[in-house]
C-alpha positions as CSV (number, residue, x, y, z in Angstrom):
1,X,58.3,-118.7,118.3
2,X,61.1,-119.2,120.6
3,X,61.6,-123.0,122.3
4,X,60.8,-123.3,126.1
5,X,64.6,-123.6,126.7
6,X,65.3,-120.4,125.0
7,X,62.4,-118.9,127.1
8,X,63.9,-120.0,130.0
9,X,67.4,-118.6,129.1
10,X,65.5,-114.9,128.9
11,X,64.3,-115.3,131.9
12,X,67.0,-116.5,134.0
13,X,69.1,-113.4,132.4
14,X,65.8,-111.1,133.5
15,X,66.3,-108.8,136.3
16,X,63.4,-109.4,139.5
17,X,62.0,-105.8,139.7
18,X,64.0,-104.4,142.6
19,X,67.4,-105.3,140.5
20,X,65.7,-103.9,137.4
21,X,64.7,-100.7,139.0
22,X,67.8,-100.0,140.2
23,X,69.2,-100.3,136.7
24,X,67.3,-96.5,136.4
25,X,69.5,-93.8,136.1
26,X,69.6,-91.3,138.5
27,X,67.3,-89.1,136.3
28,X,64.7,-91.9,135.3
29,X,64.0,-92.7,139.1
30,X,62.0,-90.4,140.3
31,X,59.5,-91.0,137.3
32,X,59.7,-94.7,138.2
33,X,59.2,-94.0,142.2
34,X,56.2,-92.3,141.7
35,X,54.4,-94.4,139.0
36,X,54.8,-97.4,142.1
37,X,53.8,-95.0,144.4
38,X,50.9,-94.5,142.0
39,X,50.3,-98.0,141.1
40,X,49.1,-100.0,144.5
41,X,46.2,-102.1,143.7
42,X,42.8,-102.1,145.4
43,X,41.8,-104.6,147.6
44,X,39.5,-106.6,145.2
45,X,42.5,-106.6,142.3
46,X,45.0,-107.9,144.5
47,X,42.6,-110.7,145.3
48,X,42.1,-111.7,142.1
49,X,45.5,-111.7,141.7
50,X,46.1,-113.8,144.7
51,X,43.2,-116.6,143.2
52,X,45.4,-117.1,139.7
53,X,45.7,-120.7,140.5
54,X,48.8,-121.7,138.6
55,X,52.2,-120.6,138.2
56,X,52.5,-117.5,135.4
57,X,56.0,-116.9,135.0
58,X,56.2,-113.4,133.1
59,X,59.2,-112.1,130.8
60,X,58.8,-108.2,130.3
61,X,61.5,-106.8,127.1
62,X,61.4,-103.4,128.7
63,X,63.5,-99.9,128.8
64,X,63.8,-97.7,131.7
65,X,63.7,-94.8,129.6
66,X,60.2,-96.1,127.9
67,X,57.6,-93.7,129.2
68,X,54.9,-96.6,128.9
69,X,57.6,-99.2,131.0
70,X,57.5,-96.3,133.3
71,X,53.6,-96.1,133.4
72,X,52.6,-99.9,133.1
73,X,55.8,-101.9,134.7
74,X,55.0,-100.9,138.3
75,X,52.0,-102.3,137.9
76,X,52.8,-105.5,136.2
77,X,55.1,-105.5,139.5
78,X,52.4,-105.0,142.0
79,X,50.3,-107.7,140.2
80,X,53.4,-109.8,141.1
81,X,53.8,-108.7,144.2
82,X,50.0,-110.0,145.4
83,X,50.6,-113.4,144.5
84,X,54.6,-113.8,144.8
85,X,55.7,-117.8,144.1
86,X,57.4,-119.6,146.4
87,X,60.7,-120.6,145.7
88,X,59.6,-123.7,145.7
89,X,58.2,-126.1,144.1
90,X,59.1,-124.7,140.8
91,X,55.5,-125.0,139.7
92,X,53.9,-123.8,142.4
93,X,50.8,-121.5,142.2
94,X,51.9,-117.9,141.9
95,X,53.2,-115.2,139.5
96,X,57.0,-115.0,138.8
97,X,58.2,-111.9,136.9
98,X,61.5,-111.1,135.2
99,X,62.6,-107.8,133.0
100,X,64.9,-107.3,130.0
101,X,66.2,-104.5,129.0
102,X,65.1,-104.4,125.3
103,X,68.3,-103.0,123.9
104,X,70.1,-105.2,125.7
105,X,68.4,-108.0,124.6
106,X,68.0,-107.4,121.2
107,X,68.9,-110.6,119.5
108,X,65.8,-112.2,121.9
109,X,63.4,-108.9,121.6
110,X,64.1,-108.7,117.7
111,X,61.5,-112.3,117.7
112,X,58.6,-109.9,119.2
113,X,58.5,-107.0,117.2
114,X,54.7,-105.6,117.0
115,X,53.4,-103.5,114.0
116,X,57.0,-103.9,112.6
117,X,59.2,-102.3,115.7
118,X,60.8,-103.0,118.9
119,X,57.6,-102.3,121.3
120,X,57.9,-101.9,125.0
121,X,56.5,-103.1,127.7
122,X,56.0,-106.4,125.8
123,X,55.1,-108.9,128.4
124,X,55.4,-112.5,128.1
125,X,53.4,-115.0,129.5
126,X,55.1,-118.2,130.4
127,X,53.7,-121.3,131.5
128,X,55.7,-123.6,134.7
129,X,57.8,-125.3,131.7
130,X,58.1,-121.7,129.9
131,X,55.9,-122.3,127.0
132,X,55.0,-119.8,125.6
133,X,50.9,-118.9,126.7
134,X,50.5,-115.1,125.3
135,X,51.6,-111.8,124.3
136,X,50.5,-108.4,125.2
137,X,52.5,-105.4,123.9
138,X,53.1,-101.7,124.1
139,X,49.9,-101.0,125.8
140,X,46.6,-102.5,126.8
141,X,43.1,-101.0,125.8
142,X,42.9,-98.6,128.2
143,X,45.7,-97.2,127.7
144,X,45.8,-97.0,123.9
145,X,42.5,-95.0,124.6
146,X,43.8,-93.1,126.4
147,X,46.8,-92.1,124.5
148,X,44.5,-91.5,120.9
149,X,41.8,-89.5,122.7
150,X,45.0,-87.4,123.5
151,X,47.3,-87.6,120.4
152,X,44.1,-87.6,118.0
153,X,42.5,-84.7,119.7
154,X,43.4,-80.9,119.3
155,X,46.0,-81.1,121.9
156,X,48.7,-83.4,122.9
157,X,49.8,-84.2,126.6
158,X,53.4,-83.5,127.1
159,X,55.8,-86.4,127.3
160,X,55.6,-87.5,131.0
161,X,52.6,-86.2,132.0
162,X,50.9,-87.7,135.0
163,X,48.7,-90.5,134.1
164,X,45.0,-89.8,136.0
165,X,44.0,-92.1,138.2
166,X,40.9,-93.2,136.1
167,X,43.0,-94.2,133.6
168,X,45.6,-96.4,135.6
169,X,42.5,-98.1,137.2
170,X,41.4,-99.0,133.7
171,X,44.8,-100.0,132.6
172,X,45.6,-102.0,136.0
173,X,42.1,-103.6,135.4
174,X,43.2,-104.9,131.8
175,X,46.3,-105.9,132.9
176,X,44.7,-108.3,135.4
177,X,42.0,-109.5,132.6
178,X,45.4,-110.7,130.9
179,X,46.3,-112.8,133.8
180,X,43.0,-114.1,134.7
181,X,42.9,-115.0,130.9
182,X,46.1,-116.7,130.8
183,X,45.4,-118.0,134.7
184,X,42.0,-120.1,133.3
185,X,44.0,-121.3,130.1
186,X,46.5,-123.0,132.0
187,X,43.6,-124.1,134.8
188,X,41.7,-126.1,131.8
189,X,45.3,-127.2,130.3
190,X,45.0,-131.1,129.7
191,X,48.7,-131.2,130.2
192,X,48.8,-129.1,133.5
193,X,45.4,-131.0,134.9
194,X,47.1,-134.3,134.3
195,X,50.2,-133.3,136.1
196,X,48.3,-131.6,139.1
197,X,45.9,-134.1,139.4
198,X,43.0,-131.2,139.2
């Protein structure tokens, strides 16, 4: 596993979305446009976003040409976006996110591989000193249901296929069981209590 410092490195070299969307070509853009458009939350996720009551700080080893970046990253952004941190204090409550570009990156997004490759989205959850808290790459439950019920079946999707709106509710819904998980393991943190004095 990588040292906090080296953590920290990553993510001060990670883009804040609007800088890493603009990195899209012109012909990945649209696809990214509309999966945000897609991707607001509903007013009981974004407050449970809002209630995470420490600071998350999340590094993403992404690829705007990844059709799952494409279909998950928006909403790892609006997650972000309901519960933004304050500049500061640096550990203030709040969820601070950062993207890589995986090729980019390689040397740092060679440490994560998952079932042997290079998997994006990978999303890393950071702690306020950047240790590291959890994983969670290519795709959450929902989504890998989604995607074998299809592939497994008698018929594939084509490659870019709208995602139904069932299915990024579910997947929106496990991304924010991820936070809430790692949200209650830093809450109960003996280090983190002491130091908040909570």
């Amino acid at each position: 596993m990588r040292s906090p410092a080296e953590f920290r490195d990553a993510f001060s070299a990670g883009l804040p979305w609007p800088d890493y969307l603009a990195s899209a070509t012109s012909a990945q853009r649209p696809r990214w446009d509309a999966s945000w458009q897609q991707s607001a939350l509903s007013p009981a996720q974004a407050a449970l976003a809002r209630s995470l009551p420490r600071r998350i700080n999340l590094l993403v080893i992404s690829g705007t040409w990844c059709g799952d970046c494409v279909q998950q990253c928006p909403i790892l952004s609006r997650i972000a976006e309901a519960h933004p941190t304050p500049v500061a204090p640096a550990d203030a409550p709040g969820i601070c996110l950062r993207f890589i570009d995986r090729d980019e990156h390689a040397d740092f997004a060679d440490h994560f591989m998952i079932c042997g490759g290079r998997r994006v989205p990978t999303a890393i959850f950071l702690n306020e000193d950047f240790d590291f808290v959890h994983l969670l790459g290519d795709r959450t439950l929902a989504r890998y249901r989604a995607v074998a019920a299809a592939s497994l079946g008698p018929a594939c999707p084509l490659p870019g296929a709208p995602v139904p709106p069932d299915e990024r509710a579910a997947v929106t819904d496990d991304w924010l069981r991820e936070f809430e998980r790692v949200a209650l393991l830093l809450r109960l943190s003996p280090k983190l209590r002491d130091r908040h004095g909570d």
